[in-house]
Structures are given as structure tokens and as C-alpha cells.
N, C-alpha and C positions, 0 to 999 in steps of 0.2 A: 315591449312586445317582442317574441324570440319566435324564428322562425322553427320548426320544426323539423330536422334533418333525418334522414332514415339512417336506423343504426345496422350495421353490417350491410352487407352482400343484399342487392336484390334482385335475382339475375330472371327469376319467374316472372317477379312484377313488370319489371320493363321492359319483358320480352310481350307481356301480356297488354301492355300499353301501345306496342310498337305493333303487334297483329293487330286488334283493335282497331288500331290506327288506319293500318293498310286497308284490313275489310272495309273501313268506313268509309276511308276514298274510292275502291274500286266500285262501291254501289252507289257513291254520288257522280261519281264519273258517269258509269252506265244510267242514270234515272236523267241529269244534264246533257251529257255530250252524245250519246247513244244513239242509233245501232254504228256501226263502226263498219258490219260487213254489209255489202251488197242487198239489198231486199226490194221483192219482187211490187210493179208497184199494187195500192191498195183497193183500186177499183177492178184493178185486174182478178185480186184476191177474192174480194167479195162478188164479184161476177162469177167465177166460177164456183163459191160457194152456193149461189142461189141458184146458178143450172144445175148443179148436181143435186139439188132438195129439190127440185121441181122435176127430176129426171126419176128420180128416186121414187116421187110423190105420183109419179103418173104410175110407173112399175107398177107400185104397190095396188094402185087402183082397179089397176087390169088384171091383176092375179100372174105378171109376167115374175119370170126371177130375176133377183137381183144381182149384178154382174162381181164378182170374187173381189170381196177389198183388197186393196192391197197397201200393202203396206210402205212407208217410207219412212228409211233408216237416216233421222238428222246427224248431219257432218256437225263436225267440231267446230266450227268456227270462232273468230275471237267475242264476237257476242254470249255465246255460249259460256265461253270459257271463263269470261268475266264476270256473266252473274250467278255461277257455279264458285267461280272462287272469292268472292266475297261474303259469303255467310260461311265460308269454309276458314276462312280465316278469323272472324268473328267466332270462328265453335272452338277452333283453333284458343285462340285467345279466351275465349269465355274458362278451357280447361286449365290455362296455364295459372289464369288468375285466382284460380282453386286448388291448384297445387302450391303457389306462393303464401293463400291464406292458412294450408295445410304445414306448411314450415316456417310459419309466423311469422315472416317479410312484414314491412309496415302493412297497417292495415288498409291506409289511404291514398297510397300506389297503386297495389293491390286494387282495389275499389275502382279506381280511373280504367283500368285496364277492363273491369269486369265490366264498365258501363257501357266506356265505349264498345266494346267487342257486342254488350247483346245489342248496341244502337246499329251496328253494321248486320246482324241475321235480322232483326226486326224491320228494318231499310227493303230487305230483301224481300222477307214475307209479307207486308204491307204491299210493296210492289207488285207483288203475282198477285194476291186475294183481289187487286183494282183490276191489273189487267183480267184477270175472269171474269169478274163482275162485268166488262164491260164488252168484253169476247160475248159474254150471255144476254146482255140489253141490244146488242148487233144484230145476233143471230135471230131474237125475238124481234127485230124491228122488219126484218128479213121476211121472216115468217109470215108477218102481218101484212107486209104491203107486195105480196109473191105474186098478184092477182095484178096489180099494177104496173111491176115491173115486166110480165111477160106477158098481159094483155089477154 
């Protein structure tokens, strides 16, 4: 049995192994160890989401207006920063791993690189599509029991 060694140069492939690699850690990092900055706490959060749907809900009732959104500009923080740069590095890597297939580097390096790289954006968007799903089972739960919580 002969191990199979890469012939020439492969500077794409295991550039494309090594982002890969990196995205994949920074979204297991963030999905295990996470959040990392300061965050407000959660009953806090959803208290004032259900006064403002019942503040809103009364407005609306009364035919009064409803007071100018406003808007809030999120800071960067290292939360942020981290599950931004992990499918960033995974696209990262996904390209590199198609410029290496495109100058015919082995195919099988190549291939490790492309896997991992789409396992690290997939990490990510798996991640969001949950947390919505369950930011929207919240808010419906919210919805439902409004008459309860504020009597």
C-alpha cells in the first residue's frame, strides 16, 4: 500500500485547508464558548419586548399615533466580529479551494479544504436560520400569553 503524496507546489490547497480550518473553529468557538461581550439580561429583554407590543397594541386600538422608531446603530463588538468572520473565512477558503482545483493542485487537498471551508458558512447559517426560528416561537409565545402577563 503507497501512500499518496502531492506532486508539486500546493500553496491554494493548504491555504484553503488552513481558512477552512480557522472558520470552523471561530463558529465552534462562538456556537460552545459564546457570547464573549456583555449582554443585557434575558427577562429584562423580553419584558420590554412585551411592553412595547402591548403599548403599541393599545396605540393602535385607540386610533392614537405611534411614537417615531427609532432606530439602533449595533457596535462592533467581539460577538459580532466573530460570527461575521467565520463564514467569511469559510467563503474565503471555499474560493481558494477552486482556484487550487483551477490550477490542478491535488485533488484531495483541494477537496479537504472545500469541505471544511463549506462546514464552517454552513455552521453559521444553520446557526442564524435556529436562532430565528426561535426569536419567532418567543415572540408568538409572547403574543399568546400578553393578556396574562399584563392582567
Amino acid at each position: 500500500m503507497q501512500i499518496e503524496r502531492p506532486q508539486g507546489p500546493t500553496p491554494f490547497s493548504m491555504t484553503a485547508v488552513a481558512l477552512g480550518g480557522i472558520g470552523l473553529f471561530i463558529a465552534l468557538l462562538v456556537v460552545f464558548a459564546g457570547p464573549f461581550a456583555p449582554q443585557q439580561d434575558i427577562g429584562t429583554t423580553l419584558g420590554e419586548i412585551a411592553g412595547n407590543m402591548r403599548a403599541a397594541a393599545w396605540r393602535s386600538f385607540f386610533g392614537l399615533e405611534q411614537p417615531e422608531a427609532t432606530i439602533v446603530q449595533r457596535v462592533w463588538d467581539i460577538d459580532r466580529i466573530l460570527m461575521v468572520a467565520a463564514p467569511a473565512a469559510g467563503v474565503l477558503g471555499i474560493i481558494t479551494a477552486v482556484i487550487a482545483y483551477v490550477r490542478n493542485e491535488p485533488r484531495r487537498i483541494a477537496g479537504y479544504g472545500l469541505a471544511i471551508s463549506v462546514c464552517a458558512v454552513f455552521i453559521q447559517v444553520f446557526l442564524a436560520v435556529v436562532m430565528i426560528i426561535a426569536g419567532v416561537m418567543l415572540l408568538i409565545g409572547i403574543m399568546q400569553n400578553m393578556d396574562s402577563i399584563f392582567g
